[in-house]
C-alpha positions in Angstrom: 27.1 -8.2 40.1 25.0 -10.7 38.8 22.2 -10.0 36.1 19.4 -12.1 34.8 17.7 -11.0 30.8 14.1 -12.2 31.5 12.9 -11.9 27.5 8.8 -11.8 27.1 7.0 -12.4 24.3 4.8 -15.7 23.2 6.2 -15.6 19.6 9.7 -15.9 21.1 8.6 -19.3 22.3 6.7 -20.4 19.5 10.2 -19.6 17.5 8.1 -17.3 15.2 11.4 -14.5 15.7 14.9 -14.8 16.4 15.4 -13.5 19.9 18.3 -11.1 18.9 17.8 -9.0 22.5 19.0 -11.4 24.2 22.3 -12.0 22.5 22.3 -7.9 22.5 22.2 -7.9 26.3 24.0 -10.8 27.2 27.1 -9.2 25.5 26.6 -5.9 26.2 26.7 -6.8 29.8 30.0 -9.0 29.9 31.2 -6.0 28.3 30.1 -3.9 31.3 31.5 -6.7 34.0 28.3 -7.9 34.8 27.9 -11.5 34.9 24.9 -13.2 33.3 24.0 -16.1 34.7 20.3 -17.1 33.7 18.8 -15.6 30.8 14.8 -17.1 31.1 12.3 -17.0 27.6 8.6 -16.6 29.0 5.2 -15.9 27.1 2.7 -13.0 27.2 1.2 -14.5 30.8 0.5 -12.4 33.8 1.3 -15.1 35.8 4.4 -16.5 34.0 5.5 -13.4 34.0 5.7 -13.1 37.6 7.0 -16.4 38.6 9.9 -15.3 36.2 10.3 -12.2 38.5 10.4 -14.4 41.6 13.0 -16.5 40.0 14.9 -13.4 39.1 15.0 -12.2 42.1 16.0 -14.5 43.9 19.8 -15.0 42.4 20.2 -12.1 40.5 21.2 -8.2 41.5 20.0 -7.0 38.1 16.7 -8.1 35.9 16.5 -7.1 32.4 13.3 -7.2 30.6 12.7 -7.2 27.3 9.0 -6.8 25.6 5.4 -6.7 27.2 5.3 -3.0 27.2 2.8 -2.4 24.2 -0.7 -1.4 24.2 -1.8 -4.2 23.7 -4.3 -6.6 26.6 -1.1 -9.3 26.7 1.3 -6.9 26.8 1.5 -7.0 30.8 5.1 -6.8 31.8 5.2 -4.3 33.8 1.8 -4.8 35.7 3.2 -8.5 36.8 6.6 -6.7 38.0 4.3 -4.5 40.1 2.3 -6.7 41.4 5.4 -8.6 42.8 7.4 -5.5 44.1 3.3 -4.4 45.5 3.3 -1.3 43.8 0.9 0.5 41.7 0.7 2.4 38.4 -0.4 5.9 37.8 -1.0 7.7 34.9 2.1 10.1 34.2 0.7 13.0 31.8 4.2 13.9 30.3 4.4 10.5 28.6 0.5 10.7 27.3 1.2 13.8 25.8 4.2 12.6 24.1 1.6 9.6 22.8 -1.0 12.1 21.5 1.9 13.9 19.7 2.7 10.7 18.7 -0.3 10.4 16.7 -0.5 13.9 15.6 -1.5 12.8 11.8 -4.1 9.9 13.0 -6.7 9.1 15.6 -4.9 7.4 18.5 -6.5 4.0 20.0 -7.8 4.1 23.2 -5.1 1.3 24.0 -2.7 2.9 23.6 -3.2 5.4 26.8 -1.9 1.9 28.8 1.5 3.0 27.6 1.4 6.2 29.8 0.9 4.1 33.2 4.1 4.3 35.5 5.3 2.0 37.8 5.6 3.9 41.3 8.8 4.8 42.8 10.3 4.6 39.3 12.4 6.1 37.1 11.1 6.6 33.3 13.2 6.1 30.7 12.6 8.1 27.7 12.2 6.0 23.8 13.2 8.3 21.3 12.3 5.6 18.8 8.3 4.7 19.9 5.5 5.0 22.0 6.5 3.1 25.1 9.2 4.0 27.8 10.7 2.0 29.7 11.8 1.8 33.8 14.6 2.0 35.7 13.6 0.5 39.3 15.7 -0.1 42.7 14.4 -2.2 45.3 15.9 -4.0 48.0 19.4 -3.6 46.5 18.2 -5.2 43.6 17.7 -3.3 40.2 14.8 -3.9 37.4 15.1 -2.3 34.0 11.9 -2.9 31.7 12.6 -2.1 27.9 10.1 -2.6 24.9 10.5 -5.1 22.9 11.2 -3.9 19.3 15.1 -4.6 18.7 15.9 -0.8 17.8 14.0 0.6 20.6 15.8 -1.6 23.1 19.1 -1.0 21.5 18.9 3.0 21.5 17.4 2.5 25.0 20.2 0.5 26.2 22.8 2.7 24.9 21.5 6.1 26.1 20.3 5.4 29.4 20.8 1.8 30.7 24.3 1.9 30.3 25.5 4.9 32.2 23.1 4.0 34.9 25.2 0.5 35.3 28.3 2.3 34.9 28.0 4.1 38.1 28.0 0.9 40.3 31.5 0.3 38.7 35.4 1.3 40.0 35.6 3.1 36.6 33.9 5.2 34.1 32.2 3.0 31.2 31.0 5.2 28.1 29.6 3.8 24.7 28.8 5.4 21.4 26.7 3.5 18.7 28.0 4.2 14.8 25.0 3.6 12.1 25.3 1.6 9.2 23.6 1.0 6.1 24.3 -0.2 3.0 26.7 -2.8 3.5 26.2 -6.2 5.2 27.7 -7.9 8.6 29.9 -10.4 7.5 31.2 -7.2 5.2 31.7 -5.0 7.4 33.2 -6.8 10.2 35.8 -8.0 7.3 36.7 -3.9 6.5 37.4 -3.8 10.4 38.3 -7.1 11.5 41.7 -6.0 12.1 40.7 -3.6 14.6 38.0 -6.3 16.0 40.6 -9.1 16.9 43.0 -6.5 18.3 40.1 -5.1 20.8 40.9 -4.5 24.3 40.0 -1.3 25.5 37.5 0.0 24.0 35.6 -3.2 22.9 34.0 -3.4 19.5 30.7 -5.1 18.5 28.2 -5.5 15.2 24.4 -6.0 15.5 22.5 -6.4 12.3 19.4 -5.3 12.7 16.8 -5.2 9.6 18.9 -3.7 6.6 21.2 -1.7 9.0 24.2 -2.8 10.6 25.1 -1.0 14.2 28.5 -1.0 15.9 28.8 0.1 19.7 32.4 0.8 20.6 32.5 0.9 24.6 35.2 2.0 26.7 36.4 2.2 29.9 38.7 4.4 32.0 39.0 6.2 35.1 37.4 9.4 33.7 34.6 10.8 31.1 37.5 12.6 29.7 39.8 9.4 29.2 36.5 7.6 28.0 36.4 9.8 25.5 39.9 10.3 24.1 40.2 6.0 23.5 36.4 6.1 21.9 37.6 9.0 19.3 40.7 7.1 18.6 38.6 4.0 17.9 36.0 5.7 15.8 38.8 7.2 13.6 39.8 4.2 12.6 37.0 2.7 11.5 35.6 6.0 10.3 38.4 5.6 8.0 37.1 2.0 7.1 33.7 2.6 6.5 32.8 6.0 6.3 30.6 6.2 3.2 28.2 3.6 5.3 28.1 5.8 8.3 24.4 7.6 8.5 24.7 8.6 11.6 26.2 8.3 15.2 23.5 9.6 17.5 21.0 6.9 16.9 19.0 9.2 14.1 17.0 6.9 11.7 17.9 6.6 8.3 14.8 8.5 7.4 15.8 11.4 10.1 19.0 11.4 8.4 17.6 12.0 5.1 14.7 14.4 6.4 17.4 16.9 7.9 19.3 17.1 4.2 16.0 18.1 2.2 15.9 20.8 4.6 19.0 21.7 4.7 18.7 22.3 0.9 15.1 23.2 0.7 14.4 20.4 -1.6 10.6 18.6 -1.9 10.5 15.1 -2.6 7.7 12.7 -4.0 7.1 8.8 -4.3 6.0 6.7 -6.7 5.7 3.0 -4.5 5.1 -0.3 -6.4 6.3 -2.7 -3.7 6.6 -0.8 -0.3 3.3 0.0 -1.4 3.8 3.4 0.3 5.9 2.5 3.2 8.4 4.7 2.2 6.4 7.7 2.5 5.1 6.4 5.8 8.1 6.3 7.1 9.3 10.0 6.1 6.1 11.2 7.1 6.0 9.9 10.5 8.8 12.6 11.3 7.5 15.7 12.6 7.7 18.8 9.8 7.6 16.2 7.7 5.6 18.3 5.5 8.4 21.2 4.7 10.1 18.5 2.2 7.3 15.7 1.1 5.1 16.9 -1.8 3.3 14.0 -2.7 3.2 10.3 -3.4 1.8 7.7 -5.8 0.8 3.7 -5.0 0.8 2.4 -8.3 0.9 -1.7 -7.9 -0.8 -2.5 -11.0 0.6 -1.8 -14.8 -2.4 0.5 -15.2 -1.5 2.7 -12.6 1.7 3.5 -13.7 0.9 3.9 -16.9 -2.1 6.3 -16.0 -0.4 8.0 -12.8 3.0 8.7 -14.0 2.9 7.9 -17.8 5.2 4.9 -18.0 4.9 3.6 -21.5 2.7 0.3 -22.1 6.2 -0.3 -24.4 8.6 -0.3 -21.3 6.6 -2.4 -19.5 5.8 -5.3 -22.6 9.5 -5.2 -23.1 11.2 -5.0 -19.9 8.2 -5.9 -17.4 7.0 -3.8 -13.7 10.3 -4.5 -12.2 13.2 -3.1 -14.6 15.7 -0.2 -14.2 13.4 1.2 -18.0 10.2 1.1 -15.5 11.7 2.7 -12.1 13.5 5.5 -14.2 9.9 5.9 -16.1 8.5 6.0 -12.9 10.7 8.1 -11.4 10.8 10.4 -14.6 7.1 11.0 -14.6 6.4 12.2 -10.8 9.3 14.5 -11.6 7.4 16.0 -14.6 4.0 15.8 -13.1 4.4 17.4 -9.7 6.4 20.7 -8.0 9.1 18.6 -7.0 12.9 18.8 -7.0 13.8 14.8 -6.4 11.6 12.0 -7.8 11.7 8.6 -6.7 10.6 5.1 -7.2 10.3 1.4 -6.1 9.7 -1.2 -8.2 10.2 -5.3 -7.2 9.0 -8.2 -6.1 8.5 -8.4 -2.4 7.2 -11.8 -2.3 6.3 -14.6 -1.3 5.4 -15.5 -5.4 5.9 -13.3 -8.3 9.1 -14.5 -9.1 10.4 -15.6 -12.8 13.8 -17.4 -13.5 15.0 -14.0 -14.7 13.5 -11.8 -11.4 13.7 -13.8 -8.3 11.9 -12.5 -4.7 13.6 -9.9 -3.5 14.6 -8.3 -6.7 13.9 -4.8 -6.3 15.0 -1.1 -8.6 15.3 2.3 -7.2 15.9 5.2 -9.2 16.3 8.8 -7.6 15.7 11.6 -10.3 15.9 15.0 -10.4 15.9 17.5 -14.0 19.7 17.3 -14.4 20.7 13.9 -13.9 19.1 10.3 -12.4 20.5 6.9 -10.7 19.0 3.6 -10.5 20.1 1.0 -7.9 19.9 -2.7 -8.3 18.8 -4.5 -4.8 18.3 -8.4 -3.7 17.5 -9.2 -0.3 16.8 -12.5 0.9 14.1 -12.0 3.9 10.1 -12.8 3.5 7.5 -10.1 2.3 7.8 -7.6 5.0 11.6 -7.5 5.5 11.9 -7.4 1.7 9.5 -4.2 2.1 11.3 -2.7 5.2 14.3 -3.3 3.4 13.5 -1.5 0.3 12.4 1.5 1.9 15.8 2.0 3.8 17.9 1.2 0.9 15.5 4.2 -0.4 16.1 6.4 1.9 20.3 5.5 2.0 20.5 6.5 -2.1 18.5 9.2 -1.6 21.6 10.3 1.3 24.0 9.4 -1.2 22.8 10.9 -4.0 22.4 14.6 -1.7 26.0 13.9 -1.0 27.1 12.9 -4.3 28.1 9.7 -3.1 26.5 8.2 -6.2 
């Protein structure tokens, strides 16, 4: 079978972000069998759009979108693939309700109720990961699969619903399983299992990087579920054996999830104190449902002031060691610990970017120090991305000590 990846998004063109689906799908399809033999860039255009489609169509047996399913006016993907196949949208009720829960904590826009519209004749494809599903669509012995955008929501998409839908137009059972990473880098990783990489047959082994987190998908093939199974636990022993203490999780759970179900588990409340994620940490943990049962409490405190008034850090530490120091985070972890009904303190201290930086403390320079009354870490960090992947990448290197430090990995 032939497939075409039809990738949608202006900023792709503009080259404002590195179009890392389309590498994604590209391989994960010659994996599957499936030749790819156009994949077409195209901007946020109605029109565009369904020229594209057109194209598609016409010498492919597969199209593979990626992006223009947001809530946004521009985000029209589906509505130009409707308007080619001449079918309509409806509003499906399931999926708004998921949106409203969604928003649970905030007031949900009014644009966002575009997400809920389904293409007819169409199957939905649930994202475990955000607001917008995605389709699964047959037509004239052709099939069309739209998936959002974001890398992470395509990815988990892919993997849990795209793939086993391909598999069945094949001779033989194709099953995949995604192992996530975090904590160790790309180019390190695929050195710890590089031996097994270059000696991949069946199952096949691939590593996408994907803000701070590293994924592997191990895919294999065989004439039965069964037989898929017994060569994917034989691969994942191996490189469980490799990399374990970097494994978070092998279900597609976010680091945050991860870290969510261990508080619980030990009936442990947490609080923040934020300096450069500026309390997208706390975000993060509190966007998970229940989310309340383990997070007390957190504190923004940006300026020297603030951490001196909010958590007592001492005007000392800071004139001798400055905002961003292992004395300040521990200080600042220290002092939500003794302030609020907490069992684990923890704070963030760096320099996000893009100025800030001395000779000493370049951009990217950031401490975290996890705390509790018998003991406490702090962890040096330097990444290398602009502001907000300096910011995203913070927070999950928070969340990964925090694992390790539950597990007494640290």
């Amino acid at each position: 079978m032939k497939a075409e990846v039809i990738c949608v998004g202006t900023e792709l063109l503009l080259g404002n972000i590195i179009n890392t689906n389309a590498r994604f799908l590209s391989q994960t399809l010659a994996e599957l069998g499936i030749d790819v033999y156009y994949q077409t860039t195209v901007g946020d255009n109605m029109e565009r759009i369904m020229d594209a489609t057109l194209n598609a169509l016409n010498r492919a047996d597969i199209l593979i979108f990626s992006g223009g399913l947001g809530p946004t006016k521009d985000d029209c993907t589906k509505e130009a693939v409707c308007k080619v196949l001449k079918r309509n949208l409806y509003l499906d009720e399931q999926i708004l309700k998921k949106i409203f829960e969604f928003f649970s904590n905030r007031q949900m826009p009014e644009s966002n109720k575009k997400q809920a519209y389904v293409p007819e004749n169409s199957e939905i494809l649930e994202n475990d990961m955000g607001t917008a599903p995605g389709f699964f669509i047959e037509t004239d012995n052709k099939i069309i699969i739209l998936l959002p955008g974001p890398p992470h929501e395509l990815i988990h998409m892919f993997n849990k619903h795209v793939i086993p839908k391909l598999s069945k137009n094949s001779n033989y059972t194709i099953k995949s399983r995604v192992i996530n990473t975090i904590g160790i880098g790309e180019s390190s990783l695929e050195e710890r299992i590089i031996d097994l990489i270059e000696a991949q047959t069946n199952p096949t082994i691939a590593t996408y990087a994907n803000n701070g987190q590293v994924d592997i998908r191990i895919t294999a093939k065989a004439d039965s579920i069964t037989g898929a199974d017994a060569l994917l636990d034989d691969i994942q022993i191996k490189i469980d054996e490799r990399i374990k203490e970097f494994i978070y999780s092998y279900n597609g759970e976010t680091i945050e999830e991860v870290v969510f179900k261990l508080l619980c588990k030990r009936q442990l409340k947490i609080g923040f104190c934020e300096s450069c994620t500026a309390g997208l940490t706390t975000s993060m943990l509190a966007s998970i449902p229940g989310a309340s049962k383990v997070l007390d409490r957190s504190f923004i405190t940006y300026s020297n002031l603030s951490k001196m008034e909010e958590v007592d850090v001492k005007s000392r530490t800071l004139e001798t060691y400055g905002a961003v120091s292992k004395e300040t985070a521990i200080e600042m972890a220290q002092g939500i610990l003794k302030k609020c009904p907490i069992d684990i303190g923890v704070s963030i201290t760096g320099i996000a970017g893009p100025t800030g930086e001395t000779d000493k403390k370049p951009i990217g320079l950031v401490y975290i120090c996890i705390a509790t009354k018998e003991r406490h870490i702090v962890v040096e960090k330097r990444f290398n991305g602009n502001r907000d992947d300096n910011r995203l990448r913070a927070a999950k290197a928070t969340f990964d000590i925090i694992r390790r430090f539950l597990l007494k990995l640290v």
